[in-house]
Every structure is written in C-alpha cells, then in structure tokens.
Rosetta silent file (secondary structure, phi, psi, omega in degrees, C-alpha in Angstrom):
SEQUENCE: XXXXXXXXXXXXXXXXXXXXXXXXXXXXXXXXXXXXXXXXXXXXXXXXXXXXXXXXXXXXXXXXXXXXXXXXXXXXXXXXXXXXXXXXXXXXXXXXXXXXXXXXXXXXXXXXXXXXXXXXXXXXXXXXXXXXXXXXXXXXXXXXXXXXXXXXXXXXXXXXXXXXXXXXXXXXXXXXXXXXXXXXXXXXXXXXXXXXXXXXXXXXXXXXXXXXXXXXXXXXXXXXXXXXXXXXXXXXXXXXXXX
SCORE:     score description
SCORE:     0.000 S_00000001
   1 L     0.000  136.909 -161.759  217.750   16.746  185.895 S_00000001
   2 L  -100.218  121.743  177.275  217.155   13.762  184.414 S_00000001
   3 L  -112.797  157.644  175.772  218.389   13.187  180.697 S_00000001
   4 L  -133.279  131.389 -175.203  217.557   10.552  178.087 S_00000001
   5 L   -99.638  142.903  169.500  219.876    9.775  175.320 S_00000001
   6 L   -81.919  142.400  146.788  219.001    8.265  172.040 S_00000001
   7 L   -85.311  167.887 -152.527  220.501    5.197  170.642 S_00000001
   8 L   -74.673  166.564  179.380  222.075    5.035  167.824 S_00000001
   9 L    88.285    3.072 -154.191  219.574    3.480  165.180 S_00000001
  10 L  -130.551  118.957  174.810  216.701    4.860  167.103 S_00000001
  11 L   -93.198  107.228 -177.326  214.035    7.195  164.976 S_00000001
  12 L   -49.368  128.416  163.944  212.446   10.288  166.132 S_00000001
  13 L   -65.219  150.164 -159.573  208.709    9.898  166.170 S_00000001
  14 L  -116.515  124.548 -170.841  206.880   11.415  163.561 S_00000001
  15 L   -47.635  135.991  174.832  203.567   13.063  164.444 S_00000001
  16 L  -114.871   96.960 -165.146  200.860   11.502  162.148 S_00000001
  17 L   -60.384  100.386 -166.075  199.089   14.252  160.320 S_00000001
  18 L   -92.630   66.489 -129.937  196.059   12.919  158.492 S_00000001
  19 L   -73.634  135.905  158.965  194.023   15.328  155.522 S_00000001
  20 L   -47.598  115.656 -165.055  190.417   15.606  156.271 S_00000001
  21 H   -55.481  -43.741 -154.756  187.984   13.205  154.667 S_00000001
  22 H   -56.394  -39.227  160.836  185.485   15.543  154.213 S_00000001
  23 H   -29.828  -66.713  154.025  186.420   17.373  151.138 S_00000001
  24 H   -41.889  -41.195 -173.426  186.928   13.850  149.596 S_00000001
  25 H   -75.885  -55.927 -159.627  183.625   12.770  150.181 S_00000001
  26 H   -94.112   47.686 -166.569  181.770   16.021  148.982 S_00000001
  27 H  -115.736  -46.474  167.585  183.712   16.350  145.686 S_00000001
  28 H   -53.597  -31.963 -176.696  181.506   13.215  144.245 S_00000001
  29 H   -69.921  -29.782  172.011  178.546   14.723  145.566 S_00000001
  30 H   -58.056  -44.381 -179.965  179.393   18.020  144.135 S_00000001
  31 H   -66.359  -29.208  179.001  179.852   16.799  140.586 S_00000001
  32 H   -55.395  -50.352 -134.884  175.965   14.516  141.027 S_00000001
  33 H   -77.125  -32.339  168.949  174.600   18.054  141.918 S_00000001
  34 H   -58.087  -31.838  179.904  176.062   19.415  138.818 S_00000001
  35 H   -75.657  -28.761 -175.242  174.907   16.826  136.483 S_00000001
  36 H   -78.316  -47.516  175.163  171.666   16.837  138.218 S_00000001
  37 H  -113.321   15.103  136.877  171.254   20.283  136.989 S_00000001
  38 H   -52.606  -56.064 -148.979  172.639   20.576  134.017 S_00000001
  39 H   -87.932   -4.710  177.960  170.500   17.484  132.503 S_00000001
  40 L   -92.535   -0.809  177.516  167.369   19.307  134.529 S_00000001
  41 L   -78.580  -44.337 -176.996  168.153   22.878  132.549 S_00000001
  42 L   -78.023   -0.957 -170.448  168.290   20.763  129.473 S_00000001
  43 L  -123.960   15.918 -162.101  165.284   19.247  129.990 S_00000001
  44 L  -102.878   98.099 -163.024  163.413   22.714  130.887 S_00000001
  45 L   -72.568  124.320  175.135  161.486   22.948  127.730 S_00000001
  46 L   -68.893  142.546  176.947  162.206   26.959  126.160 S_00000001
  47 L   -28.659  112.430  172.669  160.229   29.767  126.864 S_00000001
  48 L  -111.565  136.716 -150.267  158.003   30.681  123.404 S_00000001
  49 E  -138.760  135.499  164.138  156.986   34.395  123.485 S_00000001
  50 E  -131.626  123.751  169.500  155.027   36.757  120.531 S_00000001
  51 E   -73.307  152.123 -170.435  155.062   40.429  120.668 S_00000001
  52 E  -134.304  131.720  178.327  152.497   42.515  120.462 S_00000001
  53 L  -108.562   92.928  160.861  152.056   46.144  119.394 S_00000001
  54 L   -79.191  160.933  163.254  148.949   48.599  120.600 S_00000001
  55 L  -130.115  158.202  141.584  148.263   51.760  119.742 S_00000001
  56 L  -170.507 -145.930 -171.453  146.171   54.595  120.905 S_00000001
  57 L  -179.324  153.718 -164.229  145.781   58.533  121.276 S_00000001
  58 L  -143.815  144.029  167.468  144.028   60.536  123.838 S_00000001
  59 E  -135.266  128.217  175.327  142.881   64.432  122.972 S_00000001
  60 E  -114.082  165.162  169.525  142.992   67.704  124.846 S_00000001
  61 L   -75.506  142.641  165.522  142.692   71.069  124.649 S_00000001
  62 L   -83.798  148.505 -163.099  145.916   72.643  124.066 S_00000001
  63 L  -127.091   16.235 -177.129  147.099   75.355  126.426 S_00000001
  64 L  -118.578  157.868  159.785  150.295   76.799  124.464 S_00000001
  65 E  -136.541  139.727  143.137  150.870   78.648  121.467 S_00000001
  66 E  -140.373  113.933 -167.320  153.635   78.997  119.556 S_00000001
  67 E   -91.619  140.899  174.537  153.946   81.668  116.710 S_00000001
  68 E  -108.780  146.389 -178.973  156.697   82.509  114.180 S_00000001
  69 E  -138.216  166.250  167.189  156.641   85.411  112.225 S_00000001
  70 E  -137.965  122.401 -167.614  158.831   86.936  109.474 S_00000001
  71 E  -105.747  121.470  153.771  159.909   90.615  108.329 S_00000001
  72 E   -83.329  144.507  156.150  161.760   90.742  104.514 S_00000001
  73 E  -132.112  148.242  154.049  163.113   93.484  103.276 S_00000001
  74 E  -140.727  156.132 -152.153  164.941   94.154  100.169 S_00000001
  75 E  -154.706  149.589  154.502  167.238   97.369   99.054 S_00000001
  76 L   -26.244  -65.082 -167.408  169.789   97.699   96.376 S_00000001
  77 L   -82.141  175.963  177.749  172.623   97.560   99.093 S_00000001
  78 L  -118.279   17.854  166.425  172.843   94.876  101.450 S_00000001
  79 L   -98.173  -40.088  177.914  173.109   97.934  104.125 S_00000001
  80 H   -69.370  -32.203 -169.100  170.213   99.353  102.868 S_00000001
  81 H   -83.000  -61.830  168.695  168.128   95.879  103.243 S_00000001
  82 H   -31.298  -69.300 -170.166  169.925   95.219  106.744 S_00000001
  83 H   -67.462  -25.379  165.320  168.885   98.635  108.051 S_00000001
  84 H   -28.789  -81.685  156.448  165.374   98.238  106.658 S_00000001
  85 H   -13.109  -62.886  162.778  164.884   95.356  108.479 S_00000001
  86 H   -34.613  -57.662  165.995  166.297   96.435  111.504 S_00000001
  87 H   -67.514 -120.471 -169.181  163.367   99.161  111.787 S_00000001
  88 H     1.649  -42.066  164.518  160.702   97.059  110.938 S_00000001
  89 H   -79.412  -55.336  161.077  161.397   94.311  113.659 S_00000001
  90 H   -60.832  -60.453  165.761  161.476   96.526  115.934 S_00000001
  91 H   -16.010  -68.164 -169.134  158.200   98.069  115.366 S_00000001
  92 H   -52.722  -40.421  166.342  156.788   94.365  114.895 S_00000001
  93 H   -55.046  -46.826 -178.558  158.620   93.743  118.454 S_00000001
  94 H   -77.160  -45.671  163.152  157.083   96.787  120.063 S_00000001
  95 H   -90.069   -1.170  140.547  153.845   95.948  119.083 S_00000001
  96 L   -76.283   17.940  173.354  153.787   92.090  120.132 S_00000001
  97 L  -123.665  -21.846  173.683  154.910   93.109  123.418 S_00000001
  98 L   -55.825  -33.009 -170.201  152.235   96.112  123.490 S_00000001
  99 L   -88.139  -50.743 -161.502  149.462   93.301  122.788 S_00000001
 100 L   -86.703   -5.610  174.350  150.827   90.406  124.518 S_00000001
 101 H    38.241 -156.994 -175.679  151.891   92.388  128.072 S_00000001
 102 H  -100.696   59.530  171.693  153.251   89.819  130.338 S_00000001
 103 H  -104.359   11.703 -179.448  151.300   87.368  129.107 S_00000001
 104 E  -167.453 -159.733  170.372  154.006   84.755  127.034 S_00000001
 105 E  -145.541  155.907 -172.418  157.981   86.099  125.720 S_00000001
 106 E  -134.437  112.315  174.015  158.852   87.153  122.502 S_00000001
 107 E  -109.952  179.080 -139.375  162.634   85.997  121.158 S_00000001
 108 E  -146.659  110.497 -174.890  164.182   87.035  118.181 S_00000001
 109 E  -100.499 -109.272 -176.124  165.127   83.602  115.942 S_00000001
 110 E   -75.129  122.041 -176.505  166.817   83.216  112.665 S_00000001
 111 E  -142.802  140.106 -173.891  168.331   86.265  110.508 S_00000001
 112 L  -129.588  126.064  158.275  169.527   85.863  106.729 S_00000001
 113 L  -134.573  145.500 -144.038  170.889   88.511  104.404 S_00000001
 114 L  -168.515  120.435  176.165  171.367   87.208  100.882 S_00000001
 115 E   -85.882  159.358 -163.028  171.717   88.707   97.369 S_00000001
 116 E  -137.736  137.905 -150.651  169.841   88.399   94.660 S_00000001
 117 E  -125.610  166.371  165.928  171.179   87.906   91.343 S_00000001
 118 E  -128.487  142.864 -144.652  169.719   88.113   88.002 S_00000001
 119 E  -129.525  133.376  175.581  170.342   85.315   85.856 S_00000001
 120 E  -143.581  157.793 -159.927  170.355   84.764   81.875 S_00000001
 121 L   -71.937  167.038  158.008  171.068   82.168   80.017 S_00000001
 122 L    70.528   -3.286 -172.807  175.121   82.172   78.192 S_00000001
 123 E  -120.321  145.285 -159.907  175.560   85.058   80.871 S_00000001
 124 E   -69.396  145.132  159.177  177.359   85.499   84.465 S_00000001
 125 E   -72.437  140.653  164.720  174.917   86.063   86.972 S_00000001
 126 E  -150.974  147.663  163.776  174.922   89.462   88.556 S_00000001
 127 E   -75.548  155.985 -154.373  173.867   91.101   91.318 S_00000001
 128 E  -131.449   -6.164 -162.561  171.110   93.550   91.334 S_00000001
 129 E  -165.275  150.785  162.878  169.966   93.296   95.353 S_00000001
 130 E  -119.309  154.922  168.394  169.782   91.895   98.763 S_00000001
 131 E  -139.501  140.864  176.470  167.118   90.610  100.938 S_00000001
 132 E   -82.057 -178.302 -166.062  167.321   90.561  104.526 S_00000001
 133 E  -175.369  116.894  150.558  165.046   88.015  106.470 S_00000001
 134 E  -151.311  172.883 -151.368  164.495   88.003  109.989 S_00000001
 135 E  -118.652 -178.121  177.576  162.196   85.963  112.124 S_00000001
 136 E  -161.464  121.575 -170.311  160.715   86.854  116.000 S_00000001
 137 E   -93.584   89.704  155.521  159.471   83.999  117.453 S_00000001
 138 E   -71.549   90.870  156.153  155.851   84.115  120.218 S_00000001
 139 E   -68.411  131.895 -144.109  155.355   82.107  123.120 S_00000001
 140 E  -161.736  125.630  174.086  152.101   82.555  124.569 S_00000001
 141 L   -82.873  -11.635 -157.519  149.388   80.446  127.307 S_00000001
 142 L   -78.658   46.202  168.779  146.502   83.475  126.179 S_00000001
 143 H    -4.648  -72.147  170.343  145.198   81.595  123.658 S_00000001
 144 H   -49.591   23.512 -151.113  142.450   83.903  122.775 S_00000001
 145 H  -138.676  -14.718 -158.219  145.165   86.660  122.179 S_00000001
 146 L   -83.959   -9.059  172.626  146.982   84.662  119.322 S_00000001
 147 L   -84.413  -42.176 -167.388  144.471   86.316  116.273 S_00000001
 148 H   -81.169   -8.011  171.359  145.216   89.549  117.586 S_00000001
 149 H   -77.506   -8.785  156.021  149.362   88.987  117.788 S_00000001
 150 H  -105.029    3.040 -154.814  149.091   88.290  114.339 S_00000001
 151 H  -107.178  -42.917  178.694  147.102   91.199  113.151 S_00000001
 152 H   -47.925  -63.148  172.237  149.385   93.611  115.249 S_00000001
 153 H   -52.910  -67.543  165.801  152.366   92.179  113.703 S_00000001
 154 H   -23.437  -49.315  150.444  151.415   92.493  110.509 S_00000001
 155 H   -34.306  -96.023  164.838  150.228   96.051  110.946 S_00000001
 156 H    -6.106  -52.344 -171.916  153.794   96.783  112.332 S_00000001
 157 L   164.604  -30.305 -166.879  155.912   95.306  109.243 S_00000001
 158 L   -64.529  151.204 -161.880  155.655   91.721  109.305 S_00000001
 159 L  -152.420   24.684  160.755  154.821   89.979  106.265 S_00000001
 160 L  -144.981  125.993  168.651  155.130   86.084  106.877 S_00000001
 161 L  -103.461  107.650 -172.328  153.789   83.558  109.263 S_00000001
 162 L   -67.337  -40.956 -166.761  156.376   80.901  109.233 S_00000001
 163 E  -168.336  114.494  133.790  154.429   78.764  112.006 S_00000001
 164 E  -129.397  110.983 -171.875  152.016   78.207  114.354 S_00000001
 165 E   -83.223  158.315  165.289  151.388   74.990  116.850 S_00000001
 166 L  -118.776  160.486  176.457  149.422   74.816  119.444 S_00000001
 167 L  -142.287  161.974  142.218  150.671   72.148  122.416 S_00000001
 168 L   -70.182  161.922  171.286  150.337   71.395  125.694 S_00000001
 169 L   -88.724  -43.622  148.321  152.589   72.132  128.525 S_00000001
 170 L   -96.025  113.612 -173.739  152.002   68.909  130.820 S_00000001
 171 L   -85.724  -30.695 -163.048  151.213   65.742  128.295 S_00000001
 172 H   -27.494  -67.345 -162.716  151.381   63.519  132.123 S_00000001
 173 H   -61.199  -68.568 -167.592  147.337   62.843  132.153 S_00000001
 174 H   -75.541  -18.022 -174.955  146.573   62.412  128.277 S_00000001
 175 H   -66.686  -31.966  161.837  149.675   60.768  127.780 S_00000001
 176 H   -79.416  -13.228  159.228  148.522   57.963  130.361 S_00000001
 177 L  -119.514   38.338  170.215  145.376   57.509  128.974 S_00000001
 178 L  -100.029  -42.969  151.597  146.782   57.342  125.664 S_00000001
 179 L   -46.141  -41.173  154.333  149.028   54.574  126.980 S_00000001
 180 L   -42.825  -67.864  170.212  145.818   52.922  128.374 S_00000001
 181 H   -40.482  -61.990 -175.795  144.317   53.073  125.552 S_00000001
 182 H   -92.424   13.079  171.931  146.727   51.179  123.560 S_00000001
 183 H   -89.088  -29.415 -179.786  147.550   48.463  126.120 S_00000001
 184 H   -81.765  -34.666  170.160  144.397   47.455  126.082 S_00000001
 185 H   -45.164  -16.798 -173.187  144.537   47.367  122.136 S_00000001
 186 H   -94.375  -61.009  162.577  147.529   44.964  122.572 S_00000001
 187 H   -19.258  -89.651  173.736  145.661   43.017  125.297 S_00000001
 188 L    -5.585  -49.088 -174.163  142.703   42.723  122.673 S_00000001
 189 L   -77.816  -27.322 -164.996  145.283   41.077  120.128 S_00000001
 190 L  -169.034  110.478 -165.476  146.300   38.169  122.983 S_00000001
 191 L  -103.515  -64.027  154.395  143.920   37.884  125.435 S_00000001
 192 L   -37.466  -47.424 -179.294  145.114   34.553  126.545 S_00000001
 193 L   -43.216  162.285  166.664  148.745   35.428  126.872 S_00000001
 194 E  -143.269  126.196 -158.458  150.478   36.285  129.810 S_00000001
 195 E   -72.124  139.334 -162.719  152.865   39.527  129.584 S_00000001
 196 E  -125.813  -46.084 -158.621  156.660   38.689  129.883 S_00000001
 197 E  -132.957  167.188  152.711  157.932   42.606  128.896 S_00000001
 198 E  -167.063  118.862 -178.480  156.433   45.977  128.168 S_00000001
 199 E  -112.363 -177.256  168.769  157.738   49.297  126.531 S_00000001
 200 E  -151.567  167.001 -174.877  155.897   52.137  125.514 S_00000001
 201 E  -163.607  112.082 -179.850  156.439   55.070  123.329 S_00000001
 202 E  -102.158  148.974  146.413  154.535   58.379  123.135 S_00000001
 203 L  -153.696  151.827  147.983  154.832   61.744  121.824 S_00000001
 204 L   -53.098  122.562  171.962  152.504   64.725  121.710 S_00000001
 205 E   -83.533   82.261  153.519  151.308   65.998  117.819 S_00000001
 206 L    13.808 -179.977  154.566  151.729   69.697  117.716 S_00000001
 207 L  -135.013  123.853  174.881  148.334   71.264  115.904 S_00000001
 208 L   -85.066  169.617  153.035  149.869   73.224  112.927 S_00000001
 209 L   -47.397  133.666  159.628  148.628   76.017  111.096 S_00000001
 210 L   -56.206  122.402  164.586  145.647   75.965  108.729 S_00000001
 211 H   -47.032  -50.033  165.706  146.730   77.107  105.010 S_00000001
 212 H    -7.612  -56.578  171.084  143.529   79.234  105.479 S_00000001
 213 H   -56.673  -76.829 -131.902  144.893   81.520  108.148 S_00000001
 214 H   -65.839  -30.661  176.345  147.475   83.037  105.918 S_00000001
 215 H   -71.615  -22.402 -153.907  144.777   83.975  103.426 S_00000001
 216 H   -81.857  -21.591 -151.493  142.771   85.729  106.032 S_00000001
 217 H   -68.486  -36.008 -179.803  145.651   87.603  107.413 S_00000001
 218 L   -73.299    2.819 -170.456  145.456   89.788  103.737 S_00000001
 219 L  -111.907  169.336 -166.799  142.030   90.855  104.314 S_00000001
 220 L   -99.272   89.027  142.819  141.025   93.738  106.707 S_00000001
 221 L  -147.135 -176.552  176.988  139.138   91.886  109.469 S_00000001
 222 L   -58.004  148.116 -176.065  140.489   90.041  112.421 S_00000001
 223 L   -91.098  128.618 -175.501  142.510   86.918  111.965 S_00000001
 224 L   -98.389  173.743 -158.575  140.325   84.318  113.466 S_00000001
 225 L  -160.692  111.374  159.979  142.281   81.592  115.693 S_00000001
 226 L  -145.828  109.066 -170.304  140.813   78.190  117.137 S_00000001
 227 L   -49.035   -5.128 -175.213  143.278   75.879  118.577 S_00000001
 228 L    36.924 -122.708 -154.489  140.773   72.830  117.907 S_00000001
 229 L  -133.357  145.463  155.291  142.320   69.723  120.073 S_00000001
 230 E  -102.372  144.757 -169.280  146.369   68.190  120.564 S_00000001
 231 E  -115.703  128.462 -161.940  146.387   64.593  120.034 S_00000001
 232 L  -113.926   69.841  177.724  148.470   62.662  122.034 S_00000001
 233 L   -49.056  139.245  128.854  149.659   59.148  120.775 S_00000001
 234 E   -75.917   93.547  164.414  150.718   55.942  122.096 S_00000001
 235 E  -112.754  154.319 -172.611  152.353   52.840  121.539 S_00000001
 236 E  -125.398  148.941 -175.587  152.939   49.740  123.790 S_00000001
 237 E  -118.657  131.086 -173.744  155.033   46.873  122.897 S_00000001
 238 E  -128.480  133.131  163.440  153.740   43.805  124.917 S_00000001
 239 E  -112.845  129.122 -144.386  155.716   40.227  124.862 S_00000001
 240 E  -120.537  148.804  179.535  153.458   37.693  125.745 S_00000001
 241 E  -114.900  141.378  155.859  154.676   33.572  126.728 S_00000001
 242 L   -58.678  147.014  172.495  152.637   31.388  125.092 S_00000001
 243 L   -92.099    0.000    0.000  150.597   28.891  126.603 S_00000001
C-alpha cells in the first residue's frame, strides 16, 4: 500500500462550492414585473357603476284559505267563563270538521281568560267578571267551502272572525314572472348599461278579509266568499357599469 504524507506547510484542498447565478439574475427581473404591474393597476382607470331598482307583480288565483275564528264567553267566575267556553269550541270544532271532512285541518290557536273590572273614578277597580277567549284556526284548499265554514261555525257558538287570507301554496311560476316583470322595468331605466350584479326580492300578498263579510255573517243567508286574485310582487336590484 502505497502512502502519501503531507508536508508540513502544505494545505488541504478546499472543494470550490459556487451559489447559483440564477436566483441573482431573476430577483431584478422579479421586482420590473412588479413595478410593471403595479404602475399598470394604477393606470386601470375605476370601474363607475349605478344601481337600478325594478319592480313588478304577477296575479293568480289563490288556492288556500286560511280562516280564524273566535268563541267569547263571559260568567261571573272565571270557572264559569272557562267551562262555557270549553263547550262551545267544541261544538264550533265538531261542526267545522262535520263541513270540512278531510278536506283542510282545523287547530286550536290562542286562549285568554281575563277579568273584567269595573272602574270609577276616586275608586279601586273591582272585579265583577271574566271573559274567556279562544280561537280555532281553518286550513282549507276547498275554496268554495270557506262561506259555508263560517256559517257552521257561527251556528255552533262562534262569534268572531279574527281572519281570513287567501294564498297560494306554490308562488314558483308567478313569482318568476313577477321577477320578469320587474327586470325588465330596471332594464327600461338603463338600457345602455351593461349588468355588473343582480338581487331580487319577492314575497306573496295574502288577500285579507273584506270588512263586508263580517256584516253579512249577522244576517240569515249564506256568507258569500270570493277569493278574487293573490298578487305576487317583485323587486330586482340591477348594478349597471357605465359606458
């Protein structure tokens, strides 16, 4: 085996390790590319935009009903007024569900019992009564069924009609060409424009009761009932870029 000795004074060679150029090189280019688009973002003139609001409303026939009714009672006691009550809704129950078969449901809403005071001036109020209150609530598609579901009740005990809308059950159809409708109304307003955004915002209007009905309801004929039309509104919000 052959050996080789160092002498003294004699310096191991040192490998010579050398950093890559390239990094160096692309670090100017990197900062041009930045600068280049920075000063072209600044020189990108801003967007200018005006909103626009349509409206419009589409009408159907309504295929819902829904009626509220109300039985009072009032008794000395507030036991006496309770159990009144009690009997009386049920009757008015048993004879909306005699009339209406399984054509809607009939729920049972809101119950009050509440005394009644008599009041004079310089003097405590005292009580001299109670009145009970309770309500029973129809849902119902038989349109044609809703004069006689008030006539019944009433017969039965009931002695208020708190409410009745008529609505639809799917809004999908008028609701889209009530959106239609008022997109084009926005359109109309900026013609020119070209649409950046768009929201929209609908809801179905209920058709309430006529003050009318309630007078009819005291006389002895039939309570007459015609759902007329639910009107279905729209608005669209349109953002438009200027030209």
């Amino acid at each position: 085996m052959l050996l080789c000795e160092r002498t003294e004074g004699e310096r191991p060679m040192k490998k010579n390790r050398m950093l890559p150029a390239v990094p160096i090189l692309a670090l100017p280019l990197m900062i041009f590319a930045i600068s280049a688009s920075a000063q072209s973002i600044a020189n990108t003139p801003a967007m200018r935009t005006i909103e626009v609001d349509g409206s419009g409303e589409a009408r159907t026939s309504p295929d819902t009903a829904d009626l509220d009714l109300a039985i009072d009672t009032q008794a000395k006691t507030a036991e006496e007024a309770a159990s009144r009550n009690a009997a009386l809704a049920a009757k008015v129950i048993d004879a909306l569900k005699a009339k209406l078969g399984d054509k809607g449901k009939i729920t049972t809403g809101g119950y009050a019992l509440n005394p009644e005071y008599d009041q004079r001036p310089n003097e405590r109020p005292t009580i001299i009564g109670y009145t009970a209150q309770n309500t029973v609530t129809v849902n119902t598609g038989a349109l044609d069924l809703v004069g006689a579901l008030i006539d019944s009740a009433i017969a039965a005990g009931a002695n208020r009609v708190n409410s009745l809308n008529f609505s639809i059950k799917d809004d999908t159809k008028p609701r889209t060409e009530a959106i239609t409708i008022a997109t084009r109304d926005a359109h109309a307003q900026a013609s020119a424009l070209a649409v950046v955004k768009a929201t929209t915002v609908s809801e179905v209007r209920p058709i309430p009761m006529q003050r009318g009905m309630a007078m009819a309801m005291s006389a002895k004929v039939a309570t007459p009932v015609e759902p007329g039309e639910v009107t279905v509104p729209a608005t669209v919000s349109l953002t438009f870029e200027i030209e």
